[in-house]
N, CA, C and O atoms as a GROMACS GRO file, in nm:
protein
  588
    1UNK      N    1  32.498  19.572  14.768
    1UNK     CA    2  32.617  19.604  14.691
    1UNK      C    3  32.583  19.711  14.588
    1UNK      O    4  32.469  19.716  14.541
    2UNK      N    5  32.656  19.776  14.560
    2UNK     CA    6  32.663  19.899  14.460
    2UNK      C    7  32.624  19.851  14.307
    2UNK      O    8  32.656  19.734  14.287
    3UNK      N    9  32.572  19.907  14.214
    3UNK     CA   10  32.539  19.861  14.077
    3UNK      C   11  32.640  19.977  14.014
    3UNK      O   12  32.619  20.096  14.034
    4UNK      N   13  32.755  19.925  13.932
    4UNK     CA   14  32.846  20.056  13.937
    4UNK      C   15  32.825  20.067  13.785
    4UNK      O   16  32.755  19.990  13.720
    5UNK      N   17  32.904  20.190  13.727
    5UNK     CA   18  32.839  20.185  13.597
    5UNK      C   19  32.992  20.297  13.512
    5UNK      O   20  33.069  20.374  13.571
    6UNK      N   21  32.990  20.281  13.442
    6UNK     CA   22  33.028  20.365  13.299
    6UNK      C   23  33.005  20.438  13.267
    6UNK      O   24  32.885  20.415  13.251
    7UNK      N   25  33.026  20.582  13.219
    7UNK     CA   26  32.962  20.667  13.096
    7UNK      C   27  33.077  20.710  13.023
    7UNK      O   28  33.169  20.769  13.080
    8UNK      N   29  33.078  20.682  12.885
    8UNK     CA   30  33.125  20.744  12.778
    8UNK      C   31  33.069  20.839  12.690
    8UNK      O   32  32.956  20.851  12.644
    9UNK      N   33  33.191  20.914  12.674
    9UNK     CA   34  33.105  20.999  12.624
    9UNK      C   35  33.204  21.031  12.460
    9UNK      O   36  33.326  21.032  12.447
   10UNK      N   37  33.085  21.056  12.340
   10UNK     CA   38  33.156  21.016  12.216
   10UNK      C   39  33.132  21.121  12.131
   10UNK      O   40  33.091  21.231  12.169
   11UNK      N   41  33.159  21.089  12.010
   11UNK     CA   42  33.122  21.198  11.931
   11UNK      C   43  33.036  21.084  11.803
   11UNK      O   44  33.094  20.978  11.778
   12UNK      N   45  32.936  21.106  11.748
   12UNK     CA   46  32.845  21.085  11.638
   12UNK      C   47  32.954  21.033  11.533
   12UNK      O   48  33.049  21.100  11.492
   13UNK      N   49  32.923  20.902  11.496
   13UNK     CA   50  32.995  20.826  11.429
   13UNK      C   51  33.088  20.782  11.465
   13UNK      O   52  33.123  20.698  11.383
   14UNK      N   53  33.191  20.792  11.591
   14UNK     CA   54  33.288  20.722  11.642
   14UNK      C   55  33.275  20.617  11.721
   14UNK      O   56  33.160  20.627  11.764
   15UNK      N   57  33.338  20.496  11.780
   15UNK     CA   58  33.332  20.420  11.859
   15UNK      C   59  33.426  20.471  11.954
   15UNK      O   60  33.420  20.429  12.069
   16UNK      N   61  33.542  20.584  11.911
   16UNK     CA   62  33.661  20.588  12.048
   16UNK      C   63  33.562  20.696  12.145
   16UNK      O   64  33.511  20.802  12.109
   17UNK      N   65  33.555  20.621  12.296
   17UNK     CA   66  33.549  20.743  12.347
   17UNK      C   67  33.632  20.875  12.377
   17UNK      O   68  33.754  20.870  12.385
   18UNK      N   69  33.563  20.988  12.392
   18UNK     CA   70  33.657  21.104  12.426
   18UNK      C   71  33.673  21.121  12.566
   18UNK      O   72  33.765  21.197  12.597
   19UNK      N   73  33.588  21.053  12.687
   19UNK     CA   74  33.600  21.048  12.817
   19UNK      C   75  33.512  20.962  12.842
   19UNK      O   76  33.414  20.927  12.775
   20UNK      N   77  33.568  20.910  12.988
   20UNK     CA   78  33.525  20.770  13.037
   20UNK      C   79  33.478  20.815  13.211
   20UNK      O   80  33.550  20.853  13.303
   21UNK      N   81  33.387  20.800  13.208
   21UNK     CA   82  33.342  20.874  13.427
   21UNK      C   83  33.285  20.765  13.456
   21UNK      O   84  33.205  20.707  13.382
   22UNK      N   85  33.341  20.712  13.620
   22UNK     CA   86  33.307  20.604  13.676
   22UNK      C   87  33.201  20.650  13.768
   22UNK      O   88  33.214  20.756  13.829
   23UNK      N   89  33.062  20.549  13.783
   23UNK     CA   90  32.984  20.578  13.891
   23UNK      C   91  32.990  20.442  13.991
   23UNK      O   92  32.969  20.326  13.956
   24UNK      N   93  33.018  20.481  14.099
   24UNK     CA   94  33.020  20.385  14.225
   24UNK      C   95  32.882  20.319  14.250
   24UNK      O   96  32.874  20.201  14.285
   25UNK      N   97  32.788  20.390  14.232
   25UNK     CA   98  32.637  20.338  14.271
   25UNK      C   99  32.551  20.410  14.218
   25UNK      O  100  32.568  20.529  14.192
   26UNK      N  101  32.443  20.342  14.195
   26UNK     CA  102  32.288  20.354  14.162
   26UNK      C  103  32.299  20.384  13.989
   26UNK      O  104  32.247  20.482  13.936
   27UNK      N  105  32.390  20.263  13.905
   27UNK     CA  106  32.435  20.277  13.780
   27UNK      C  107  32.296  20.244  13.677
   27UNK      O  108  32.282  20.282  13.560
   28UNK      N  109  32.211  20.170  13.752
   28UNK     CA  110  32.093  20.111  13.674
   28UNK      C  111  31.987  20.234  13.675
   28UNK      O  112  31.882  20.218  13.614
   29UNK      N  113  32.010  20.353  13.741
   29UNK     CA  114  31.890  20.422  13.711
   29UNK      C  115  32.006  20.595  13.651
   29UNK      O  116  31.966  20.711  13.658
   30UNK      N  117  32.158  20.543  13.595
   30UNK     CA  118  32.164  20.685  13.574
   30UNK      C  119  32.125  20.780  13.411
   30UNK      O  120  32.142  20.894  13.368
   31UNK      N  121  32.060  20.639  13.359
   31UNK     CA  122  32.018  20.685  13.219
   31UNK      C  123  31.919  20.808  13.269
   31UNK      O  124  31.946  20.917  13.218
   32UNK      N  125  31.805  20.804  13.365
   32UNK     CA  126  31.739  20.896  13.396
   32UNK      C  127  31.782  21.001  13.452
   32UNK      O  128  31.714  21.103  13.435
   33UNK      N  129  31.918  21.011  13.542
   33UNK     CA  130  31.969  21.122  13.572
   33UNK      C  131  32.061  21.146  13.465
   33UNK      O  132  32.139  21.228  13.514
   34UNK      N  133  32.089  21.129  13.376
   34UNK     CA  134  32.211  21.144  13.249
   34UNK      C  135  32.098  21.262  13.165
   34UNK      O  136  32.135  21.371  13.121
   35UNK      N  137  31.941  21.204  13.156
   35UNK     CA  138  31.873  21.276  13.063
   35UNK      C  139  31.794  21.450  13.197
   35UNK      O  140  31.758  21.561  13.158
   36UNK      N  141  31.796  21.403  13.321
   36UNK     CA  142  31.757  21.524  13.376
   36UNK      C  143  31.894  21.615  13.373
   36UNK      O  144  31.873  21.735  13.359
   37UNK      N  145  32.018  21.577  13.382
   37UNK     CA  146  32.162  21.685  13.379
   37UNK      C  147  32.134  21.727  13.187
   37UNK      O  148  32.135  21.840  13.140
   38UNK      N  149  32.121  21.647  13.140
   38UNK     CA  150  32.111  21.706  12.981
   38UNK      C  151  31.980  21.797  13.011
   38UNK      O  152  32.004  21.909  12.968
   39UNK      N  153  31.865  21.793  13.061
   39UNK     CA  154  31.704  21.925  13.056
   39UNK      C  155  31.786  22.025  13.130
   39UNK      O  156  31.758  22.144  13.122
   40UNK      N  157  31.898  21.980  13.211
   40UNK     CA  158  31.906  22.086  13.314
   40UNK      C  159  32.009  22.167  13.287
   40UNK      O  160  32.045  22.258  13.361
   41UNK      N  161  32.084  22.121  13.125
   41UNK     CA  162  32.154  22.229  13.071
   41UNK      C  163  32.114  22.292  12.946
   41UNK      O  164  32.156  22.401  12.907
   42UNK      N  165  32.023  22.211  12.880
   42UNK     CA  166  31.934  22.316  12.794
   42UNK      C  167  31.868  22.394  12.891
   42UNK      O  168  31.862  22.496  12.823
   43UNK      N  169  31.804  22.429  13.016
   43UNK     CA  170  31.705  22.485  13.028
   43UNK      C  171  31.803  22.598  13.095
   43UNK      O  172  31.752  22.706  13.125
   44UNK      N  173  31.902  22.583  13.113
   44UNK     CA  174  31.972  22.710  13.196
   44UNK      C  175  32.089  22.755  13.154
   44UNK      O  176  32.157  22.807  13.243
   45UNK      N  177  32.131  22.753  13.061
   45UNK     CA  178  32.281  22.732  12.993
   45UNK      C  179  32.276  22.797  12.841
   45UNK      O  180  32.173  22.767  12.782
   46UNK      N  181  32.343  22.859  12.786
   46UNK     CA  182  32.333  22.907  12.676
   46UNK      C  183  32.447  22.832  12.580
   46UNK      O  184  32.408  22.807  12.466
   47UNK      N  185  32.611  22.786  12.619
   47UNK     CA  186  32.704  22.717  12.578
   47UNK      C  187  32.642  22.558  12.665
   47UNK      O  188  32.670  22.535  12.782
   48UNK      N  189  32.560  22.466  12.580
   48UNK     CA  190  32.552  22.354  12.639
   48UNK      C  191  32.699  22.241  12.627
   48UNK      O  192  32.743  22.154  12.702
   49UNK      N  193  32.743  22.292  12.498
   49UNK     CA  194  32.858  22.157  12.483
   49UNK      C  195  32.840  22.044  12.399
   49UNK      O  196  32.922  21.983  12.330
   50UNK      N  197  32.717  22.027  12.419
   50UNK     CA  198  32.621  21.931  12.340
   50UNK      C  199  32.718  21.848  12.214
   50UNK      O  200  32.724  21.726  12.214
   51UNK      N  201  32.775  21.911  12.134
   51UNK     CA  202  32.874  21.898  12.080
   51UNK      C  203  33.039  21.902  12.076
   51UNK      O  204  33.110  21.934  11.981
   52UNK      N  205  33.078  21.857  12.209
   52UNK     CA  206  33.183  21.851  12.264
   52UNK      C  207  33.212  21.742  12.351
   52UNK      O  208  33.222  21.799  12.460
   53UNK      N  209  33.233  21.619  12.373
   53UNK     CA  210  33.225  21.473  12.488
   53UNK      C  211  33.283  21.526  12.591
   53UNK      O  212  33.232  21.526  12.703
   54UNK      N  213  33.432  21.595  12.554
   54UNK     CA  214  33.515  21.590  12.675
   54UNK      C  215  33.445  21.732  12.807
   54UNK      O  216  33.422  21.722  12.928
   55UNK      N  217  33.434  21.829  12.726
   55UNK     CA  218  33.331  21.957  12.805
   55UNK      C  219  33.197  21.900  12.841
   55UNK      O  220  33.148  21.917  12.953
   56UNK      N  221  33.140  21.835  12.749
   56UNK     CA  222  33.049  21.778  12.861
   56UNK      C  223  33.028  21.674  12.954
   56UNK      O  224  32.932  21.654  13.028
   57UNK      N  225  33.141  21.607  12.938
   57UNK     CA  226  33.185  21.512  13.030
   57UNK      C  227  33.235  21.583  13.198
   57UNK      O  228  33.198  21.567  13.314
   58UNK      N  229  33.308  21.641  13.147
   58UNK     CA  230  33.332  21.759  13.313
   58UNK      C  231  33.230  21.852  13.318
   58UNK      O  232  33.257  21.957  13.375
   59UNK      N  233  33.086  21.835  13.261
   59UNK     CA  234  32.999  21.928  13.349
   59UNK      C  235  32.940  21.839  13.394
   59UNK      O  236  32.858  21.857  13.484
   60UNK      N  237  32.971  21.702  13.335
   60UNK     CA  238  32.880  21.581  13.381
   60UNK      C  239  32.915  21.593  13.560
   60UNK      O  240  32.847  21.627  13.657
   61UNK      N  241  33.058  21.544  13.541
   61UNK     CA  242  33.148  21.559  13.645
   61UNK      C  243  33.135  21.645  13.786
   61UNK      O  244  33.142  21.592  13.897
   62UNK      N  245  33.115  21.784  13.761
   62UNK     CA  246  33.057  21.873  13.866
   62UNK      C  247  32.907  21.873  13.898
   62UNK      O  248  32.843  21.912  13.996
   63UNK      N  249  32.868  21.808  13.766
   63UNK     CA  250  32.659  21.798  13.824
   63UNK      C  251  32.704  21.680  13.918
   63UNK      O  252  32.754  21.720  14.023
   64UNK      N  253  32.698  21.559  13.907
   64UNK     CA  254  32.725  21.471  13.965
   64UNK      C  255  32.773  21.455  14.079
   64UNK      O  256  32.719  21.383  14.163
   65UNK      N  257  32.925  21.547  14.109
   65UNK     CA  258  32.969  21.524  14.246
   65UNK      C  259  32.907  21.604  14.327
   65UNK      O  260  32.911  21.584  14.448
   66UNK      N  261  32.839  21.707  14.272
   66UNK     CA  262  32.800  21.818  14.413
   66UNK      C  263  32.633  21.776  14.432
   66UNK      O  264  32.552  21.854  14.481
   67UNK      N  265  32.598  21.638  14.387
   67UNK     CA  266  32.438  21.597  14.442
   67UNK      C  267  32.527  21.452  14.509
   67UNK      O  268  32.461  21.352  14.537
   68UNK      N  269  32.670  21.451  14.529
   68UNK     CA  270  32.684  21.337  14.594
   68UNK      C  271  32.818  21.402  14.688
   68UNK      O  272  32.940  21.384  14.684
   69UNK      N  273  32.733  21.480  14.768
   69UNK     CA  274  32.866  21.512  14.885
   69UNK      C  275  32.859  21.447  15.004
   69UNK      O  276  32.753  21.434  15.064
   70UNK      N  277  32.937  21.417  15.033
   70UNK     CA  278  32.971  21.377  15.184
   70UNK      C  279  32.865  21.468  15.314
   70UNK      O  280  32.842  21.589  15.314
   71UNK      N  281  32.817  21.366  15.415
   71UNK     CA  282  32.712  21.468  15.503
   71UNK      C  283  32.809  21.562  15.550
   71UNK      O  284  32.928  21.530  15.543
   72UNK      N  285  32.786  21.636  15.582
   72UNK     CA  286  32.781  21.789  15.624
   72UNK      C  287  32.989  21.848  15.608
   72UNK      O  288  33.083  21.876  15.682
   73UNK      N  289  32.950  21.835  15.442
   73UNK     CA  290  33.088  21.867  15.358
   73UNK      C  291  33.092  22.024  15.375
   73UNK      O  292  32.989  22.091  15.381
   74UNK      N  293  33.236  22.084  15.384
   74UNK     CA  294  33.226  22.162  15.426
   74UNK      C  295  33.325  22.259  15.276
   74UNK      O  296  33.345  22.380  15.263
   75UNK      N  297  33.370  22.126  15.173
   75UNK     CA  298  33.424  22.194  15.040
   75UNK      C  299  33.380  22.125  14.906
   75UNK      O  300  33.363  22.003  14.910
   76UNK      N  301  33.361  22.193  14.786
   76UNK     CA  302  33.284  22.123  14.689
   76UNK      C  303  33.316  22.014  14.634
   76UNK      O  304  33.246  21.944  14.562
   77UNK      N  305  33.497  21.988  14.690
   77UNK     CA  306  33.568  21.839  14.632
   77UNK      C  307  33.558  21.762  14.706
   77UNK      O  308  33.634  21.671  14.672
   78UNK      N  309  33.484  21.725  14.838
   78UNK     CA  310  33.445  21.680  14.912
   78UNK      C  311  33.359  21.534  14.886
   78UNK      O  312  33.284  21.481  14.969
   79UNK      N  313  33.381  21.499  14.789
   79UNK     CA  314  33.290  21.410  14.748
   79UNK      C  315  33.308  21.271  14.716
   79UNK      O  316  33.428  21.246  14.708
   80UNK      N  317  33.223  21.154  14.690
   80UNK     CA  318  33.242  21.027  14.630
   80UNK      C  319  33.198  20.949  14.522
   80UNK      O  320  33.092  21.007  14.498
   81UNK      N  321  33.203  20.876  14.456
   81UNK     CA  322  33.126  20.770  14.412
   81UNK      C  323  33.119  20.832  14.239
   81UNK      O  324  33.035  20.782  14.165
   82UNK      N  325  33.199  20.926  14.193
   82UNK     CA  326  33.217  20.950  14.056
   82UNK      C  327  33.391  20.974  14.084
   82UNK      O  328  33.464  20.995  14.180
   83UNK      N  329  33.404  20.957  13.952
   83UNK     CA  330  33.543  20.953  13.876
   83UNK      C  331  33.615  20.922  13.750
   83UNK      O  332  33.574  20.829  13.680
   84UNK      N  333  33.694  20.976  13.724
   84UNK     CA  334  33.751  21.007  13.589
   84UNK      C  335  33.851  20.856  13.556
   84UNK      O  336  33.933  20.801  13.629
   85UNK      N  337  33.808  20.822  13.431
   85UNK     CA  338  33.878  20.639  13.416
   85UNK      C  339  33.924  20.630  13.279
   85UNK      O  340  33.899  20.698  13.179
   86UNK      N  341  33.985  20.542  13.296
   86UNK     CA  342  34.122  20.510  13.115
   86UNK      C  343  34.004  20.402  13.065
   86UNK      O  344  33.962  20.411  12.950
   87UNK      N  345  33.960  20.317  13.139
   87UNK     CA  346  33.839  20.223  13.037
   87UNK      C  347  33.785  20.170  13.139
   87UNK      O  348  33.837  20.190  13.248
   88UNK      N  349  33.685  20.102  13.130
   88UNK     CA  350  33.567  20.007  13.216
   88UNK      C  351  33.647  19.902  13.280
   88UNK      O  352  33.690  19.797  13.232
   89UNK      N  353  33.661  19.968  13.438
   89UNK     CA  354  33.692  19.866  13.558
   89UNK      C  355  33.607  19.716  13.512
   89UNK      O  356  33.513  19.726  13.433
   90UNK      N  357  33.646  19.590  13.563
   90UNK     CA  358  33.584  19.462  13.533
   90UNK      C  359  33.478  19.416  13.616
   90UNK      O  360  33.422  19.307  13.611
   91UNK      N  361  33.445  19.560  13.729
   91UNK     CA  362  33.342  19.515  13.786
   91UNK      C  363  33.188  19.597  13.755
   91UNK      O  364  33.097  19.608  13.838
   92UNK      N  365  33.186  19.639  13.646
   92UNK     CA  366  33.070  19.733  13.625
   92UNK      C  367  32.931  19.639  13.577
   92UNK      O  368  32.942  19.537  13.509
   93UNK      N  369  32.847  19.674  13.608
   93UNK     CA  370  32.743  19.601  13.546
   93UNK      C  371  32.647  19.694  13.425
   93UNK      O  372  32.572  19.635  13.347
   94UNK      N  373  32.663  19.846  13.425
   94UNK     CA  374  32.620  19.888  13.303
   94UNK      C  375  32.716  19.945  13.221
   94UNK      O  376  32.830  19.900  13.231
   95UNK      N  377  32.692  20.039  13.137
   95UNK     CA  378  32.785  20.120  13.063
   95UNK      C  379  32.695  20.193  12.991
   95UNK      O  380  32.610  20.126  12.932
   96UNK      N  381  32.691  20.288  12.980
   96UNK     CA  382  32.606  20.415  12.893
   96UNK      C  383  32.737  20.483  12.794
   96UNK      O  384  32.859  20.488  12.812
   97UNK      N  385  32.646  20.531  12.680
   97UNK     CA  386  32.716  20.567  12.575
   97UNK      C  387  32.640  20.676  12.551
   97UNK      O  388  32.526  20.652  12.514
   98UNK      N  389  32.689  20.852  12.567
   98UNK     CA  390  32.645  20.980  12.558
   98UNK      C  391  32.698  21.023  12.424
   98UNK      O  392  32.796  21.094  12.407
   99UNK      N  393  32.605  20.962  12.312
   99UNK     CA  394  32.701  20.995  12.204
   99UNK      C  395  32.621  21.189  12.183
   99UNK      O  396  32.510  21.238  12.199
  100UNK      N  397  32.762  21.244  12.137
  100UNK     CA  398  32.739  21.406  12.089
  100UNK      C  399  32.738  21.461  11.966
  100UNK      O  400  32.830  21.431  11.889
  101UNK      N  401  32.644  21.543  11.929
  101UNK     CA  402  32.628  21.548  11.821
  101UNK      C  403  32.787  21.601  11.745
  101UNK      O  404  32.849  21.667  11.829
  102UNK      N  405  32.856  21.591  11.627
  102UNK     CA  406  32.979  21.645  11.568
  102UNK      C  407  32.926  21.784  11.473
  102UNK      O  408  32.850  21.812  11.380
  103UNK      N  409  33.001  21.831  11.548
  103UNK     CA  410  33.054  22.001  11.419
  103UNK      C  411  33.015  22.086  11.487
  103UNK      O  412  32.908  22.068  11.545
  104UNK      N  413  33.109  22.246  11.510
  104UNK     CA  414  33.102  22.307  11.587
  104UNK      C  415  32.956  22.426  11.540
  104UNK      O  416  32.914  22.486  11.441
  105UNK      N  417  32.918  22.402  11.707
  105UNK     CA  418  32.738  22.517  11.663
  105UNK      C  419  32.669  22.366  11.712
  105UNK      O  420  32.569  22.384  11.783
  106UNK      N  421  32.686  22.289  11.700
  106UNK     CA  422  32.572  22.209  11.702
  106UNK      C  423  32.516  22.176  11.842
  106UNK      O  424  32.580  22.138  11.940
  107UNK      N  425  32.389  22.198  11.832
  107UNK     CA  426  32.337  22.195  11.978
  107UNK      C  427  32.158  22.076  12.015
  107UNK      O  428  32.062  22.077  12.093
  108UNK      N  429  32.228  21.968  11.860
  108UNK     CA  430  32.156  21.920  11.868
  108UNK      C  431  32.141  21.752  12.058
  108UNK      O  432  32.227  21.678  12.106
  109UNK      N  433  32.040  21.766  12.083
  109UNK     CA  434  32.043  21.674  12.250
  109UNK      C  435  32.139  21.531  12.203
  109UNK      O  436  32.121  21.456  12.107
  110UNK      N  437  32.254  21.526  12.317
  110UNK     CA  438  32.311  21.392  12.276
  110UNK      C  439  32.208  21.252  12.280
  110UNK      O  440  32.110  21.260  12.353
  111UNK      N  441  32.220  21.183  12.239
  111UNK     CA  442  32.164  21.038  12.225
  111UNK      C  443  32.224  20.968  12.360
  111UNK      O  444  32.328  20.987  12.422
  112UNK      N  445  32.134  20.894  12.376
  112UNK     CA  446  32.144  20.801  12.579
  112UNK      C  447  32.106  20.620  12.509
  112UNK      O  448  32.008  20.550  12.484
  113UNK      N  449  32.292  20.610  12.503
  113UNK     CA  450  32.223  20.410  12.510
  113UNK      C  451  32.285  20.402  12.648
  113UNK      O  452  32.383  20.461  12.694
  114UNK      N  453  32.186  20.293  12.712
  114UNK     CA  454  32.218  20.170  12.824
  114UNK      C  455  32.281  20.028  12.771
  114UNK      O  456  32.224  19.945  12.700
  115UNK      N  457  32.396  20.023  12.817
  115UNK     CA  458  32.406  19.887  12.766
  115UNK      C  459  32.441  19.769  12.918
  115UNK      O  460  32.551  19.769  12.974
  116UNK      N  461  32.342  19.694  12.952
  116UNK     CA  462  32.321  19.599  13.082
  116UNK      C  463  32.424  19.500  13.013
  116UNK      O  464  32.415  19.438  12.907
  117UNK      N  465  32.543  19.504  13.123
  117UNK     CA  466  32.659  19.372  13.088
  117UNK      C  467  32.653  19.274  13.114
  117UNK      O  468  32.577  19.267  13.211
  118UNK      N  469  32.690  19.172  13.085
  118UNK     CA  470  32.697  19.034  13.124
  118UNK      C  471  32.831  19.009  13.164
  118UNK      O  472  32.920  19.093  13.172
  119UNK      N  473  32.838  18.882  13.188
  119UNK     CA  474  32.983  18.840  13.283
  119UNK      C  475  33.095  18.866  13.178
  119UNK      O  476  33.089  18.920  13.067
  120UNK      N  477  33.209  18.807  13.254
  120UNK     CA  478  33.328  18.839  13.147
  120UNK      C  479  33.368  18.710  13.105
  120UNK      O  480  33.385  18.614  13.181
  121UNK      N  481  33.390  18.710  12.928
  121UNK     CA  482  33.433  18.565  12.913
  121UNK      C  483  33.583  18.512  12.932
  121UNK      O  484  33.646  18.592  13.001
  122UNK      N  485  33.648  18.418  12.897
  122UNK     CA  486  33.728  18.388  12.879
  122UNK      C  487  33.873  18.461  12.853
  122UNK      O  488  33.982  18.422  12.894
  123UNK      N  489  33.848  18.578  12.773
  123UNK     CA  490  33.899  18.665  12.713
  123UNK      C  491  33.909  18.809  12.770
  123UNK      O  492  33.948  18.906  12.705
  124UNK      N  493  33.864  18.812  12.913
  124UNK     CA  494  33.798  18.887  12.947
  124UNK      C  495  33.740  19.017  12.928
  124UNK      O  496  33.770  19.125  12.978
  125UNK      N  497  33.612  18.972  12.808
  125UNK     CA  498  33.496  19.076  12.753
  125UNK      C  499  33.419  19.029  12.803
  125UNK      O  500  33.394  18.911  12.828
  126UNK      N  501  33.348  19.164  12.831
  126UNK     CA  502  33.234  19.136  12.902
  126UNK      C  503  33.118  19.122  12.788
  126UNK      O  504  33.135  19.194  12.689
  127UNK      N  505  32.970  19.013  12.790
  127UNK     CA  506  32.894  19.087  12.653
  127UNK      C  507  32.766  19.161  12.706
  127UNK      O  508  32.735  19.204  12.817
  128UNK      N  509  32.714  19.160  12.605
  128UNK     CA  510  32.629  19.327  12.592
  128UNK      C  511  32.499  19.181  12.633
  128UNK      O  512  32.475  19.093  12.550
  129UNK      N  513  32.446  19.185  12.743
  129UNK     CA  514  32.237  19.083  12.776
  129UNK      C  515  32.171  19.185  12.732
  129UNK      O  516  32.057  19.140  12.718
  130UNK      N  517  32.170  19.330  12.691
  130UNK     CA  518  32.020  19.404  12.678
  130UNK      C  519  32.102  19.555  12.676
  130UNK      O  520  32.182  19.599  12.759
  131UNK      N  521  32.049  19.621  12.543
  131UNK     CA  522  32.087  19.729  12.486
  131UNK      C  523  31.957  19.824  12.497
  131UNK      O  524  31.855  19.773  12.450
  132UNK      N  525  31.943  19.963  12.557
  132UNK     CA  526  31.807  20.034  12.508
  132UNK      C  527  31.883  20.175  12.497
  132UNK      O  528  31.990  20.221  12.539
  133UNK      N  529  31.795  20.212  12.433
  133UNK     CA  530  31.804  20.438  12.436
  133UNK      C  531  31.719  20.461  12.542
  133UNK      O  532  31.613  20.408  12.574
  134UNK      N  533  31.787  20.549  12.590
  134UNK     CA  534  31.688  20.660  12.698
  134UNK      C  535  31.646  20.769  12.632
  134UNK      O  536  31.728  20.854  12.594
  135UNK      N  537  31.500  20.782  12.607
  135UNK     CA  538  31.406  20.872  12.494
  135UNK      C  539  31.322  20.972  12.611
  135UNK      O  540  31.241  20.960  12.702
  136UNK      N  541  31.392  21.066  12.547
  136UNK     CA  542  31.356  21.219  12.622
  136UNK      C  543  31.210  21.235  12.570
  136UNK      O  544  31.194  21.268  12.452
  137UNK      N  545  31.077  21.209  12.669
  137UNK     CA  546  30.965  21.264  12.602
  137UNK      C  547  30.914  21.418  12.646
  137UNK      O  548  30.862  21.517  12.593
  138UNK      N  549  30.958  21.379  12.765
  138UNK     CA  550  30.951  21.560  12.767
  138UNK      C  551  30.984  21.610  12.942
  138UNK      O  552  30.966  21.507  13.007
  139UNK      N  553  31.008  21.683  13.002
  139UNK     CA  554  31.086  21.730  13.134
  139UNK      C  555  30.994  21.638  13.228
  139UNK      O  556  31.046  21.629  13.340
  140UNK      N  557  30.901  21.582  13.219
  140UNK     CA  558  30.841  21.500  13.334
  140UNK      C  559  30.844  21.337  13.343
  140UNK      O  560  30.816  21.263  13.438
  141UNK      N  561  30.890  21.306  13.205
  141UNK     CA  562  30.862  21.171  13.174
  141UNK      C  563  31.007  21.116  13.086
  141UNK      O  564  31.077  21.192  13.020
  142UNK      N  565  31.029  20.991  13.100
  142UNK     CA  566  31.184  20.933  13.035
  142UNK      C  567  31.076  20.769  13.074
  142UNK      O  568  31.006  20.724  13.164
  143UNK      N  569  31.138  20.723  12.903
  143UNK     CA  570  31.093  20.589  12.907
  143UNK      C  571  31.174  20.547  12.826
  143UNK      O  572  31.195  20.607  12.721
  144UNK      N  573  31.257  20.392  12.873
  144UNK     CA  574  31.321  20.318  12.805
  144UNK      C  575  31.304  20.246  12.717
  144UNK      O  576  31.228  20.153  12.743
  145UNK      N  577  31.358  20.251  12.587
  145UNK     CA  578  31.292  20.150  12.493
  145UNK      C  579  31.361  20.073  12.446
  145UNK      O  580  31.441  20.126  12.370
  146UNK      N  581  31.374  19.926  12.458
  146UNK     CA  582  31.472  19.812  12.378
  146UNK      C  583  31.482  19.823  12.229
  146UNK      O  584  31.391  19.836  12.147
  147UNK      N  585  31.596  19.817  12.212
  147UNK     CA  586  31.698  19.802  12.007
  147UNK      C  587  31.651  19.746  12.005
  147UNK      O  588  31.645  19.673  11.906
   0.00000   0.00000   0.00000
């Protein structure tokens, strides 16, 4: 079965997100691809966004769908398993939070939490079993570290 996942994406000091992208599968390892699409727009990009959720949420969007095309796609919308969402479907098991740095110029690297969900209660909230940051040590290496 699919491990589906969340990403929000925020601005520094807010809790509202500014965009919400659904991943269909492989949600438990996209903190590591969340931090190679962030090396892979500092290293080639001069307008990163860095300071913008919703712009970098749709570059999230096009990195994402065009390393998940359909076999032998023959157009770039051709694709599956990401998508654009109003809030967290009830079947996700992670949720990442891309918070961005605020104020325009700023090009400081967004911050990467994982947050691993637990069931839904009564009420139906889901709670938070295990919170970490994904810590950029440098283009070869990403290691998770528990709050």
């Amino acid at each position: 079965m699919s491990t589906r996942a969340t990403i929000h994406f925020l601005l520094d000091g807010s809790d509202e997100s500014r965009a919400v992208i659904y991943r269909h599968g492989d949600g438990d390892g996209l903190g590591a691809e969340l931090s190679l699409f962030l090396d892979e727009l500092q290293a080639n990009l001069s307008d990163t966004r860095f300071n913008d959720p919703s712009y970098l949420a749709a570059k999230w969007v096009v990195w994402d769908a065009s390393r998940h095309h359909l076999p032998n796609a023959l157009h770039l919308c051709d694709f599956l398993s990401v998508g654009v969402v109003l809030t967290d479907p009830p079947d996700i098991a992670y949720r990442y939070l891309v918070i961005c740095g605020a104020g325009y110029g700023c090009v400081k690297r967004p911050v990467i939490i994982c947050q691993k969900l637990g069931c839904l209660n009564a009420k139906g909230v889901r709670s938070i079993k295990r919170k970490t940051t994904i810590k950029r040590e440098d283009s070869a290496t990403r290691t998770a570290t528990a709050l």
